[in-house]
N, C-alpha and C positions, 0 to 999 in steps of 0.2 A: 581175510582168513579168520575163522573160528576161532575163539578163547579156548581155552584147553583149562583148566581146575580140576585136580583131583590130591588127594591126600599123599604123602610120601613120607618115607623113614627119614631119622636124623643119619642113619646111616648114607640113604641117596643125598641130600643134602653137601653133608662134608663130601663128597665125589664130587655133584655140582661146581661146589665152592674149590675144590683143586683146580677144576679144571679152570674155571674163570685167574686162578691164582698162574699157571702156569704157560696160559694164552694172552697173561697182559688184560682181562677182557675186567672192564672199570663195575665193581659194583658197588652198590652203600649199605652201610648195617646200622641198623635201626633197631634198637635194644632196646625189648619187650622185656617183659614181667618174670616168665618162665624162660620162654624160650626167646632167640632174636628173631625180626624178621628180615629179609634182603631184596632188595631192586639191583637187577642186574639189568646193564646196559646191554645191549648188540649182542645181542646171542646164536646170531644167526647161523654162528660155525657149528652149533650143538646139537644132537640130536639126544632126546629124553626118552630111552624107552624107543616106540613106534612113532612119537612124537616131536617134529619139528618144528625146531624151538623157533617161537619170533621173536622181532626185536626187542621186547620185554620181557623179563621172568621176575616175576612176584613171590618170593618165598615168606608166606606169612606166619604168625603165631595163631593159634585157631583157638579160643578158651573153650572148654570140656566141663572140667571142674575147679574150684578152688586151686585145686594140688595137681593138675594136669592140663596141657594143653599139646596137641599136635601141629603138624606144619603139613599148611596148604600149598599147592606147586599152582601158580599162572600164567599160566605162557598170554600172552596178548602181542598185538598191533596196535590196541586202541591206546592213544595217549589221553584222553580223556578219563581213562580209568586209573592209568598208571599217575595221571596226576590227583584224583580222588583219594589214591592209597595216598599217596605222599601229604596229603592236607588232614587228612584224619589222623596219620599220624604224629602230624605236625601241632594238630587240637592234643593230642592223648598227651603230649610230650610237655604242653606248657598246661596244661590241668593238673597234670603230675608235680610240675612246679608250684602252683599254688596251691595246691595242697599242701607241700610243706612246709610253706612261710606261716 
């Protein structure tokens, strides 16, 4: 099945994020700079919009400007991506650390 990527409110978002709250359905939050991002598991109960949802959803931080950033929606199948998101920001997260020391 197709990726699915397109831009969404923080308002769709917090809906998202109830529903996975309310279904039991496991996801992880991954705190970004502005905004967070999230990898939700099994989502396959979901429907986004016109869009059904697969077993991954990718809710990212998207940088804009300095002082803004939006959130990206990714529905995927492919576990090879959803493990990309997970290493990069697994890099941004220990860069972050050594920066501070």
């Amino acid at each position: 099945m197709k990726t699915y990527n397109r831009r969404i409110t923080p308002a769709a978002v917090d809906k998202i994020l109830d529903f996975c709250r309310e279904n039991d359905i496991y996801f992880e939050i991954l705190e970004g700079v502005l905004l967070d991002s999230y990898l939700i598991h099994n989502m396959r109960k979901m429907r986004i919009g016109n869009i059904q949802a697969r077993n991954y959803v990718i809710i990212r931080e998207t940088y804009q400007t300095p002082n803004s950033s939006v959130y990206t929606l990714i529905c995927t199948d492919d576990e090879t991506l959803v493990e990309d998101f997970q290493l990069q920001l697994e890099a941004q997260m220990e860069y972050e650390l050594f920066c501070q020391k």
